[in-house]
N, C-alpha and C positions, 0 to 999 in steps of 0.2 A: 915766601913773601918778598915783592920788592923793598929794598931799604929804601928812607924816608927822608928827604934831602929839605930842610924847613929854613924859612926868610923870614925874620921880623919883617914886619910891616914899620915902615918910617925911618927905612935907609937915605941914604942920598938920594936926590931924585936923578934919573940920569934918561928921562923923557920916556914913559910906557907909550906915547904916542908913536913913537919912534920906531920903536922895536913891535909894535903890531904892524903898522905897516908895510915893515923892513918883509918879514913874513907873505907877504900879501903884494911882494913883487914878482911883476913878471919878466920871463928872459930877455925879452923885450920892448917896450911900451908898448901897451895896448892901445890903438887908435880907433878910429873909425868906429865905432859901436855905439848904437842911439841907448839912451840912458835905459838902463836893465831897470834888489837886493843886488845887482845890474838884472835890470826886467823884476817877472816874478810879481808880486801882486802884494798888498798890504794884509797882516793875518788878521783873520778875524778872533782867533784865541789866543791866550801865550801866558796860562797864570802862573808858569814855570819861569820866564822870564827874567832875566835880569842885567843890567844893562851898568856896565862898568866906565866909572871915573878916575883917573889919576892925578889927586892935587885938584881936582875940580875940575879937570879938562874927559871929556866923553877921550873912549878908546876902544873899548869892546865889548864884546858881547858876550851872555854866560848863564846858567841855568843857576837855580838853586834845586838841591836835591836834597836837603833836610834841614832841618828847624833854623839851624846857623853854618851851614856848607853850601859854601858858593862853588860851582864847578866850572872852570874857567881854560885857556891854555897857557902855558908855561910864557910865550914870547909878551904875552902882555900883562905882567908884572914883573918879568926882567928889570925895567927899571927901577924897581921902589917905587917911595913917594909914599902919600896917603891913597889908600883905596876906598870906595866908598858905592853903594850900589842907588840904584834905584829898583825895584824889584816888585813884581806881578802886574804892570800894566804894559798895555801896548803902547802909551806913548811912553817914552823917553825920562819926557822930565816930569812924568808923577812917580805914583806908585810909594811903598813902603822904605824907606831910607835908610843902611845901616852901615856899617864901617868895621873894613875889615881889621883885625886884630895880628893876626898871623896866616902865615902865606907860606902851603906844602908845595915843591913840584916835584915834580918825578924825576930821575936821574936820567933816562933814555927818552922819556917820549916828552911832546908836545903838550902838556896836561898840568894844573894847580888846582889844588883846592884852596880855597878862604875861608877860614872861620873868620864869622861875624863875633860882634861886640854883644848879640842881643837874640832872642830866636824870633824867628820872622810865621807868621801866619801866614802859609802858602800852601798852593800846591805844587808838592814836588815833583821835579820832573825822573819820573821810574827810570831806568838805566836796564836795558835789556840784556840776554845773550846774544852770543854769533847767531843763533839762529833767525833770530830775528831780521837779517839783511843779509841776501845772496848776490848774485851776478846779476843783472838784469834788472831787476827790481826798480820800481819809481819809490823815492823815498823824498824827503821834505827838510829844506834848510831854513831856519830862520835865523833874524840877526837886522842888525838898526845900522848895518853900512851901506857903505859909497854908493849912488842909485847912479855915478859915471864914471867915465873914464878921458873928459877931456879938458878935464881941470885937475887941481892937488885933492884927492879925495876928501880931505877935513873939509874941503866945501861945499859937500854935499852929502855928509851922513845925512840917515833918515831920523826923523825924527819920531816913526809910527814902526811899530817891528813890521818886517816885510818877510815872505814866506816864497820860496821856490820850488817848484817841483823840477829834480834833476835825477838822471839815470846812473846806478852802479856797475862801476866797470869794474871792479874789482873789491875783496875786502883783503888784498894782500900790497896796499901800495906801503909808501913811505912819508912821514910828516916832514915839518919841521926839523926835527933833531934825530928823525931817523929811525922814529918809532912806527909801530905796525899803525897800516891807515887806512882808512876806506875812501878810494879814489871813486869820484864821480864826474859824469859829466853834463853839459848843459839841457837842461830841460826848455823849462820857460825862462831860466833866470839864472845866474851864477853867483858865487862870493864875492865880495869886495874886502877893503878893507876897513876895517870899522865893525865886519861878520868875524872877526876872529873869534875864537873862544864861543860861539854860539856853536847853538845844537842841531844835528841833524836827528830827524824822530824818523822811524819806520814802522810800520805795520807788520806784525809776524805774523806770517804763515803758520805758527802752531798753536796760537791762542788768540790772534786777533786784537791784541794788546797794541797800544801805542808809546812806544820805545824808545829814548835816546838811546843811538848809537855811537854819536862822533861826535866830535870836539874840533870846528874849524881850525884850520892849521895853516894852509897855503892854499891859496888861488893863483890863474894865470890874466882871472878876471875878464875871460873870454868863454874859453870851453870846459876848462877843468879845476875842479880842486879837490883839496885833499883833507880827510877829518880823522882826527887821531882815533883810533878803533876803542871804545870806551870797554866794551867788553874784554878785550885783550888785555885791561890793566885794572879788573874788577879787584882783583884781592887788593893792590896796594892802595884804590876806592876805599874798601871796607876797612882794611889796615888801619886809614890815617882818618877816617871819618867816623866808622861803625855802621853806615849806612848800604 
């Protein structure tokens, strides 16, 4: 079992807006690109959804996967602060309300859980195996970020979750912090900033089930990003959640 590296919640604040972002730079500025989740299309479902505040400022994006476990990534509660969700609708500023309590992340990879203050009546979003997502594969990102690239992305999160179909090139890349990831790249639409901590779903080939597999991590907000591989860190999941 991974060890279990835990953050009160209600440290300093030292701006989660920041450090999502910081994540969700590219080597270069991104220019030239008509407004994309960038492209990709508004979802029509997402009652797994959830949609992360810091101190009451929006910052990212994040699944709930059991009663009171928010599943989020690591670079967007780096800062503290108060967390607080909005969770199971497609727009933003409804849905069900709850605040987080304590904040696990993972020592190696890109990933946190939140317990809530209270258990939330959802649907949780399943958490699949490897099998689930190969090479090649068309898989689906969702997530309530930047729809551009030629302005400071906080001026234009979405405010409706938006969904992309993008292609996997690999389920051996690298996150954030260096943990195992599932690189993909542009379908109809890419990550921005503001999609951190949101979910990539896939369809498996062995059951036909619909899947979170990844945990947005980095983008280049062009052609490629990268989503922490959720299955590669199932035990320390189970570990700190039970789920």
């Amino acid at each position: 079992m991974d060890p279990v590296r835990t953050i009160r919640v209600g440290a300093a604040l030292a701006c989660a807006t920041a450090a999502a972002l910081t994540a969700f730079t590219s080597p270069a500025e991104a220019t030239d690109y008509s407004p994309r989740i960038i492209d990709g299309g508004d979802a029509g479902s997402g009652p797994w959804a959830a949609r992360l505040f810091s101190d009451g400022r929006e910052t990212c994006s994040a699944t709930i996967i059991a009663a009171k476990w928010i599943l989020t990534a690591e670079h967007c509660v780096a800062g503290g602060g108060t967390l607080t969700f909005h969770i199971g609708s497609l727009d933003q500023t409804q849905g069900e309300q709850a605040t987080g309590v304590s904040v696990h992340t993972h020592p190696t990879a890109d990933l946190a859980l939140v317990e809530l203050d209270h258990d939330v009546q959802a649907t949780y979003a399943p958490l699949g195996p490897g099998s689930a997502v190969s090479g090649g594969q068309t898989v689906q990102i969702y997530g309530w970020g930047a729809t551009c690239t030629d302005q400071p992305e906080i001026n234009c999160q979405s405010r409706t979750l938006k969904v992309a179909d993008v292609t996997v090139a690999t389920t051996s890349g690298s996150d954030y912090r260096g943990g195992r990831a599932v690189t993909v790249t542009y379908g109809d639409g890419i990550a921005a900033g503001g999609d951190s901590g949101g979910p990539m779903f896939a369809t498996s080939p062995v059951d036909g089930q619909y899947y979170q597999v990844g945990v947005a991590s980095t983008s280049d907000r062009a052609t490629t990003s990268n989503y922490t591989a959720t299955f590669e860190y199932r035990d320390w999941i189970t570990q700190t959640s039970g789920v």
